[in-house]
C-alpha positions in Angstrom: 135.8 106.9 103.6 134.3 109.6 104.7 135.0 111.2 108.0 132.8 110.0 111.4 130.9 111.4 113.5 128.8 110.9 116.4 125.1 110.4 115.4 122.1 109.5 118.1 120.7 105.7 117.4 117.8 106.1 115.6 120.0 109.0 113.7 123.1 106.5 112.5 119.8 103.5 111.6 118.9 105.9 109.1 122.2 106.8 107.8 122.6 103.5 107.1 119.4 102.5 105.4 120.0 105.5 103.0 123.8 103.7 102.2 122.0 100.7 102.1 119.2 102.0 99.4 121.7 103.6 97.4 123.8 100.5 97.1 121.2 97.8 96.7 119.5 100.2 94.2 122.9 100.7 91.9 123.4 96.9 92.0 122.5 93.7 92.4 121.6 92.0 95.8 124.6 89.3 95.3 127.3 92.6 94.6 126.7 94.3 98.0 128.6 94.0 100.6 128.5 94.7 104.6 132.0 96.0 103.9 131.1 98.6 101.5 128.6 99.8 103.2 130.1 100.6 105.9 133.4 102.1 104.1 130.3 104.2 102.4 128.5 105.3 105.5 131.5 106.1 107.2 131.4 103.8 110.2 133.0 100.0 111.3 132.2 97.1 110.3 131.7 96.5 113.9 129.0 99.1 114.1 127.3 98.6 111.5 126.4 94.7 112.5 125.6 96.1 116.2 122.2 97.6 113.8 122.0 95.0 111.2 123.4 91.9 112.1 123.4 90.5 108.2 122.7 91.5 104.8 119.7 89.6 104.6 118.5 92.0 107.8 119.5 95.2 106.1 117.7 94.7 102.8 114.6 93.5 104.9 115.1 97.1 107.1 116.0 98.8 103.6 112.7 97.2 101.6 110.4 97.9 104.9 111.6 101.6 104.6 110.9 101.9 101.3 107.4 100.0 101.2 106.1 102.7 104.2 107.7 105.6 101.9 105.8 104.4 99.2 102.6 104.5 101.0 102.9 107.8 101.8 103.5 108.6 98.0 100.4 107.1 97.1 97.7 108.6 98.7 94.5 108.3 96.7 92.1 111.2 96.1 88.5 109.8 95.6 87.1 113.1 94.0 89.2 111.7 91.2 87.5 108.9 88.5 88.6 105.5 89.7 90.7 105.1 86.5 92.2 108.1 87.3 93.7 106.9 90.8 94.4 104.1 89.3 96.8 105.5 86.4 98.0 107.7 89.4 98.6 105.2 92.0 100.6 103.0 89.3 102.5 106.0 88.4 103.8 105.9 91.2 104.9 102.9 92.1 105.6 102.4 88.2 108.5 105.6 89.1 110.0 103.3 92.0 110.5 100.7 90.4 112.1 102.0 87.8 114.7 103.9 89.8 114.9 100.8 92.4 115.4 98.0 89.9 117.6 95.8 91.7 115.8 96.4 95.0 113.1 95.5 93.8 114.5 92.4 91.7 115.9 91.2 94.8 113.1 91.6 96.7 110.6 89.6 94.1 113.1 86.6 93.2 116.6 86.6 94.8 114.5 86.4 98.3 111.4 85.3 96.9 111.6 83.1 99.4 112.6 84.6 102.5 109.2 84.9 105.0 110.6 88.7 106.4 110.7 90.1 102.7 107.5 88.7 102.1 106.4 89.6 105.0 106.5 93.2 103.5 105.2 92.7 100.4 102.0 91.1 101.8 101.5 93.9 104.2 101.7 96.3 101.6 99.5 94.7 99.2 97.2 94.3 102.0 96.9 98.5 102.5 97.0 99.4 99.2 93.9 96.9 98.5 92.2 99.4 101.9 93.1 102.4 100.5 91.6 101.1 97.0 88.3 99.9 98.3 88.2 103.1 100.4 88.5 105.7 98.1 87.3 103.9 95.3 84.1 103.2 96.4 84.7 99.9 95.1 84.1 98.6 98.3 80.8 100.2 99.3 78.8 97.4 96.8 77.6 94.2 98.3 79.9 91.9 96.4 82.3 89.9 98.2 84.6 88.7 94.9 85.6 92.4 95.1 88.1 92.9 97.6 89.6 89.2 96.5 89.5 90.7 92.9 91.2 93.3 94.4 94.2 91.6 96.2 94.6 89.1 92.9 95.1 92.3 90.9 97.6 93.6 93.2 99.6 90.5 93.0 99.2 90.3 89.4 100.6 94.3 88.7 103.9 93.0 91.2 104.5 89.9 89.0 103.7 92.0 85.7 105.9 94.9 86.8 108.7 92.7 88.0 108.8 90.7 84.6 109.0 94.2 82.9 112.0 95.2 85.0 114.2 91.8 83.9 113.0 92.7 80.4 111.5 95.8 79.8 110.1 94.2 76.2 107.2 96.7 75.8 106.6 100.5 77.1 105.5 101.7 80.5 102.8 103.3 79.1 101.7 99.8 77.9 102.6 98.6 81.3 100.2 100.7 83.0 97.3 100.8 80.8 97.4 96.3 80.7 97.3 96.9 84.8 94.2 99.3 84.1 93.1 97.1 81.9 93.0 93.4 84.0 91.3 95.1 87.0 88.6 96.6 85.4 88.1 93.6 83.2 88.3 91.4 86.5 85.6 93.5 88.2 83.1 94.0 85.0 81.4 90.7 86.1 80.2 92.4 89.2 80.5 96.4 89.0 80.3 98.9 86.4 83.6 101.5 86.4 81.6 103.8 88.5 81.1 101.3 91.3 77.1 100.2 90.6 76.7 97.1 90.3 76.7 95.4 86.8 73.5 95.1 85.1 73.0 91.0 85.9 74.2 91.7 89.7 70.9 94.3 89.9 67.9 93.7 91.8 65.4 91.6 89.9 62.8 93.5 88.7 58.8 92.2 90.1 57.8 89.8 87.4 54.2 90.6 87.3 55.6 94.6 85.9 56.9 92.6 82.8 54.8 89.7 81.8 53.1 91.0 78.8 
């Protein structure tokens, strides 16, 4: 165990989400324990339930952590192409799973059910789908089925991704370009890649300029 020491409040919380990542990352949500965590952070048992009073509560703290650092990753830049952001955004969040498989495992079907976790998830999917239509300019058309298009896709890339991490059957690469792929097939219907809108969503052209 490594040796304590004193640490402010909001100082020791984060010490322990880190312990808590780290473990929940290397293994599965059923082979963690309070115990080892705390043996790993250094601290009692005792004081580590004072800040999370279950396991259930750390993982939520843990998942919320790394959903707001994930964010922050993720920035989009709208002078790029909007398949560009795209293939950069899922990067991204393509790299975290990846090097957060169980965490995220746990998160999508261990505690599928639990409202907290989801909680999370639905919060997240709710910026990314602002920061999309934002810097897109997928939102500045006058469609509604867009931003629902949107938030469908993003649910779709979380259950594609997860099934990739319990399987991993076919490449990232793939991965990514299918996710590419659905949304722009989704929003063809209604809006060019570029944002316009698609050529039956126009403005109808005066009749009497085309009879012949």
């Amino acid at each position: 165990m490594p040796p304590r020491r004193r640490l402010a409040p909001t100082e020791r919380r984060s010490q322990l989400l880190d312990t808590g990542a780290r473990l929940f990352a290397a293994k599965p949500y059923d082979e963690v324990f309070m115990e080892e965590v705390a043996e790993r952070a250094g601290v009692s048992r005792a004081l580590l339930y004072r800040y999370f009073p279950n396991k259930r509560d750390l993982f939520a703290a843990v998942y919320q952590q790394a959903a707001d650092r994930l964010l922050t990753r993720t920035e989009l830049d709208p002078a790029r192409p909007v398949t560009e952001q795209l293939r950069a955004g899922l990067d991204a969040h393509i790299d975290y799973f990846e090097a957060n498989r169980h965490t995220v495992l746990a998160a999508n079907r261990v505690l599928a059910g639990d409202p907290v976790i989801q909680a999370v998830i639905t919060d997240e999917l709710t910026e990314l789908r602002r920061r999309l239509l934002d810097s897109t300019g997928l939102g500045d058309g006058p469609h509604e089925a867009v931003p629902a298009a949107l938030m469908s896709w993003l649910t779709f890339v979380r259950a594609l991704c997860v099934d990739w991490l319990a399987h991993q059957s076919f490449s990232r690469t793939v991965l990514r370009e299918m996710c590419v792929g659905a949304l722009l097939g989704a929003l063809h219907p209604v809006m060019d890649l570029d944002g316009t809108p698609a050529a039956d969503e126009e403005r109808p052209t005066d009749a009497r300029t085309t009879a012949p």
